[in-house]
VOGUMI-772669 format. One record per residue (C-alpha): residue in one letter; x, y negated, z. Coordinates in pm, 1 decimal. Example, Ala and Ser with C-alpha at 12.3 -4.5 7.8 and 13.67 -1.06 7.14 Angstrom:
2
node r->a, c1->1230.0, c2->450.0, c3->780.0
node r->s, c1->1367.0, c2->106.0, c3->714.0
//
This chain:
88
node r->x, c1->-245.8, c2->-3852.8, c3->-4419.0
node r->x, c1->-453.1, c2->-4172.7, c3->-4309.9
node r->x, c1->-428.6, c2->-4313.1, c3->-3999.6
node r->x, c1->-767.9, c2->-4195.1, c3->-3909.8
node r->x, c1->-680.1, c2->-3828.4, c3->-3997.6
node r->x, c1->-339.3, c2->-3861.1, c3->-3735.8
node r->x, c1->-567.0, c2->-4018.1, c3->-3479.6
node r->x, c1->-869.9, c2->-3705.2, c3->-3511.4
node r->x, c1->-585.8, c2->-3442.4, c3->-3512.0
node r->x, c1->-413.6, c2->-3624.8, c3->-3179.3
node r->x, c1->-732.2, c2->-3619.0, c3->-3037.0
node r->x, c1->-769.1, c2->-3225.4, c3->-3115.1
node r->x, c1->-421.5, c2->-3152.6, c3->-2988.7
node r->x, c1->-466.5, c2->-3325.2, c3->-2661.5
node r->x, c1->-797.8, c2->-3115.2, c3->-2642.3
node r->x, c1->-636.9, c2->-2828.8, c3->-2665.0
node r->x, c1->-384.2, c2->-2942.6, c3->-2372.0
node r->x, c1->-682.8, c2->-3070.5, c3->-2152.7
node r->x, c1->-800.9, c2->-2674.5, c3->-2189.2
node r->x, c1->-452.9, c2->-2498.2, c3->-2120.4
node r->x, c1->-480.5, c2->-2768.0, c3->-1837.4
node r->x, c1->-780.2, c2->-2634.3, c3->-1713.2
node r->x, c1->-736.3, c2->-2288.4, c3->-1765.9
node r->x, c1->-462.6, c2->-2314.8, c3->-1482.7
node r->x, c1->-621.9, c2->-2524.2, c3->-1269.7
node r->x, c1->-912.9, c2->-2302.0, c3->-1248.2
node r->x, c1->-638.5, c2->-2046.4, c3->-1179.7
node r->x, c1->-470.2, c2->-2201.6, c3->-916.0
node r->x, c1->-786.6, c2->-2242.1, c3->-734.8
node r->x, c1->-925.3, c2->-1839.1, c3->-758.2
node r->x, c1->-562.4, c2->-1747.1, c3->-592.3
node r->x, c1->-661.9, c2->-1960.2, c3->-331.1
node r->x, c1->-1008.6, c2->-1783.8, c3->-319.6
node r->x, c1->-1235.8, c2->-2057.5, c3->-447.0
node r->x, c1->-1550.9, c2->-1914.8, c3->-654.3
node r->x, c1->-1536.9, c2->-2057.0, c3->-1015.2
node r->x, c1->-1834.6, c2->-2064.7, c3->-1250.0
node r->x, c1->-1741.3, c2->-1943.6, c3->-1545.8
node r->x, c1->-2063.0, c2->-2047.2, c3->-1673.4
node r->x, c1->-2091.7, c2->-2386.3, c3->-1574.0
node r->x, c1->-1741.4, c2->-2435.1, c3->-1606.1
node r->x, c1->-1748.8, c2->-2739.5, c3->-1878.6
node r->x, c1->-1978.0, c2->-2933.4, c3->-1629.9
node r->x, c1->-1790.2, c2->-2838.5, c3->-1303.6
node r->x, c1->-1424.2, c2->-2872.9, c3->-1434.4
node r->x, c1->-1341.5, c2->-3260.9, c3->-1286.1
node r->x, c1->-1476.1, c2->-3106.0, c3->-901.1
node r->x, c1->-1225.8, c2->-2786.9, c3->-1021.0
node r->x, c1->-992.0, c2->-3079.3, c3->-1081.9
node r->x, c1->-1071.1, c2->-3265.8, c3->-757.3
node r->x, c1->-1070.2, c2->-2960.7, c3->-557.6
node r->x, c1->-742.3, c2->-2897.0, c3->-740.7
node r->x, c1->-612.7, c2->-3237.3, c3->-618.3
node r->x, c1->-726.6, c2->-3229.1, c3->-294.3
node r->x, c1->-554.9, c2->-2859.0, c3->-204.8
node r->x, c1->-215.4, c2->-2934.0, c3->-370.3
node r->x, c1->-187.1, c2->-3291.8, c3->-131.1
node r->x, c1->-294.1, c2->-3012.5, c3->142.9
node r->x, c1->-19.3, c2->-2794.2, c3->94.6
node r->x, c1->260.1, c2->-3020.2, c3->-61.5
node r->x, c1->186.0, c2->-3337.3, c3->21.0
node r->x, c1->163.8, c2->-3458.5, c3->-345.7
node r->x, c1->-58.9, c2->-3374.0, c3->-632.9
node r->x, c1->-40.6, c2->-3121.3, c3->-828.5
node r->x, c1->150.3, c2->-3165.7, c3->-1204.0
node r->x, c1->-212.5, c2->-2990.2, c3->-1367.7
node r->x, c1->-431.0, c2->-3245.1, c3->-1227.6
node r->x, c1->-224.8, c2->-3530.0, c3->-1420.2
node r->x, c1->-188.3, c2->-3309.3, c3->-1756.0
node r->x, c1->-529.8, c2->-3279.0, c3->-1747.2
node r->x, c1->-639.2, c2->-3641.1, c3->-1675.9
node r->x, c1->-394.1, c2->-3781.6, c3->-1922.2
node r->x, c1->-485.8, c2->-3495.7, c3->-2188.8
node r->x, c1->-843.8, c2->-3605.5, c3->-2182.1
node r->x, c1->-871.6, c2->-3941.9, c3->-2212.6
node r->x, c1->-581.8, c2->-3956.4, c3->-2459.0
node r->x, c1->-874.2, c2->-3706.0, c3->-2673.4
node r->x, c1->-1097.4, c2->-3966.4, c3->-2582.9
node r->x, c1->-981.4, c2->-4257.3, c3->-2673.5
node r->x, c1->-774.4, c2->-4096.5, c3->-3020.2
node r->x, c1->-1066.1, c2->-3958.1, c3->-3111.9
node r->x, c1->-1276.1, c2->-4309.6, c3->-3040.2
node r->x, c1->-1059.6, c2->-4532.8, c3->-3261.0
node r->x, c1->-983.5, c2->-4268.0, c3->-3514.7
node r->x, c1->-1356.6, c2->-4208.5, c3->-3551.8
node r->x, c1->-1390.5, c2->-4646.1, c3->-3612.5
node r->x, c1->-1107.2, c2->-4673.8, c3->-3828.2
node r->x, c1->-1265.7, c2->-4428.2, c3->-4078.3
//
């Protein structure tokens, strides 16, 4: 395997995490009876994310562990994906 190849399949792991990530934030916020789009989810997940922030510092004072899993998960995509795509 290249370095390229580990890089691209990084990237699609830590996609995967950034979706499990949203999946509960987006869950955390319907039990606390926020609408969700379902539809427009993919453009409205980072305000689902904010929003997400914003209650948890609300209730406990800190931020919730999902908003930082899903932060971290995407840019780590991001930026795997960016220099595995150059190195090829």
């Amino acid at each position: 395997m290249t370095a390229s190849t580990g890089l691209i399949t990084i990237a699609f792991v830590s996609l995967g995490w950034g979706i499990v990530s949203s999946i509960m934030i987006v869950s955390y916020l319907k039990q606390r009876g926020i609408k969700i789009n379902f539809f427009l989810l993919r453009m409205l997940i980072i305000k689902y994310a904010n929003q997400y922030r914003t209650i948890t510092r609300e209730e406990t004072g800190r931020t919730g562990p999902w908003f930082y899993s899903f932060v971290a998960a995407m840019n780590l995509a991001l930026v795997s994906a960016i220099v595995g795509l150059v190195m090829r």
